[in-house]
N, C-alpha and C positions, 0 to 999 in steps of 0.2 A: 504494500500500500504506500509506503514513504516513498518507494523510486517511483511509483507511478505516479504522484503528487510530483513530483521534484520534475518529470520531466514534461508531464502537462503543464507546471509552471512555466516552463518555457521549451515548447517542444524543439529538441535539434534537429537541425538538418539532416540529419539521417536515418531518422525514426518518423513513422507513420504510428496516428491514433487512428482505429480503426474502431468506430462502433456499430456494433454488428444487431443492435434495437431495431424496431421495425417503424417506419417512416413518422406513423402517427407517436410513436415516442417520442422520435426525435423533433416534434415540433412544440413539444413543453422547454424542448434545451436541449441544446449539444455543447459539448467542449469546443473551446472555439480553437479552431486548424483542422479537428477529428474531419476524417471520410467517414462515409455512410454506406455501410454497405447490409442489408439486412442477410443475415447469417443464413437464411432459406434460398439469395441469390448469389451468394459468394461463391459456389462452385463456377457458374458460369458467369463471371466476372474477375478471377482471377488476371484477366489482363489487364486488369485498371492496377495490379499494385505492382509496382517494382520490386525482382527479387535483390538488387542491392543494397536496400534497407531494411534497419528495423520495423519489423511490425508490432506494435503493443496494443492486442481486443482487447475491449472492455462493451457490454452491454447493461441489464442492470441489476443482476444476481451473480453472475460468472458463468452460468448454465449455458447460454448461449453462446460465451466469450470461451470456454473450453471446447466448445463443438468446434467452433471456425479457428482455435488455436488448432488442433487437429485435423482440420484437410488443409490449414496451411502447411502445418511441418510435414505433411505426409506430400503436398505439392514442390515441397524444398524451399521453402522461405524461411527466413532468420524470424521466429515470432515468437514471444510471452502473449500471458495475459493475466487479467486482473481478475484474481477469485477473491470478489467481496460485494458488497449492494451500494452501489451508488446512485445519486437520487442526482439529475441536472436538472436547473432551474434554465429560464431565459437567462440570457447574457451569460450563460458557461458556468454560471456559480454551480457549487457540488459537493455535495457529501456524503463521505465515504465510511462505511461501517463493514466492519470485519464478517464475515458468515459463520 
């Protein structure tokens, strides 16, 4: 939880936030720089992400953020992800609680 905070703080250049919630989620709030990819269409969208970067899921239990860490590492991509319940507000605000 503290690297993922530390690097949505200021995401690097080399790391993708990927949340993998479903559209209607994401229009209560997304992390602001996150892509959007709903974890039901991430098989067939794999081209949208570069495999020379980090990838860091998060959706908003980790239920869904472990499934799409799992066809990413099985597709060859460099990817974590967040196993915890995060709640995004407008404007990116977010809080994060342990599962």
């Amino acid at each position: 939880m503290e690297e993922f905070k530390k690097i949505i703080g200021k995401i690097p250049a080399n790391v993708i936030i990927l949340d993998v919630r479903d559209p209607e989620e994401t229009q209560m709030g997304i992390i602001k720089g996150a892509k959007n990819i709903p974890v039901n269409e991430l098989k067939d969208r794999l081209n949208e992400l570069p495999k020379d970067k980090e990838i860091v899921v998060h959706c908003a239990t980790g239920m869904r953020a472990e499934m799409a860490y799992n066809i990413l590492k099985e597709a060859g991509y460099n990817v974590k992800f967040l196993d915890a319940t995060i709640q995004i507000k407008k404007g990116g605000k977010y809080k994060i609680t342990e599962n």
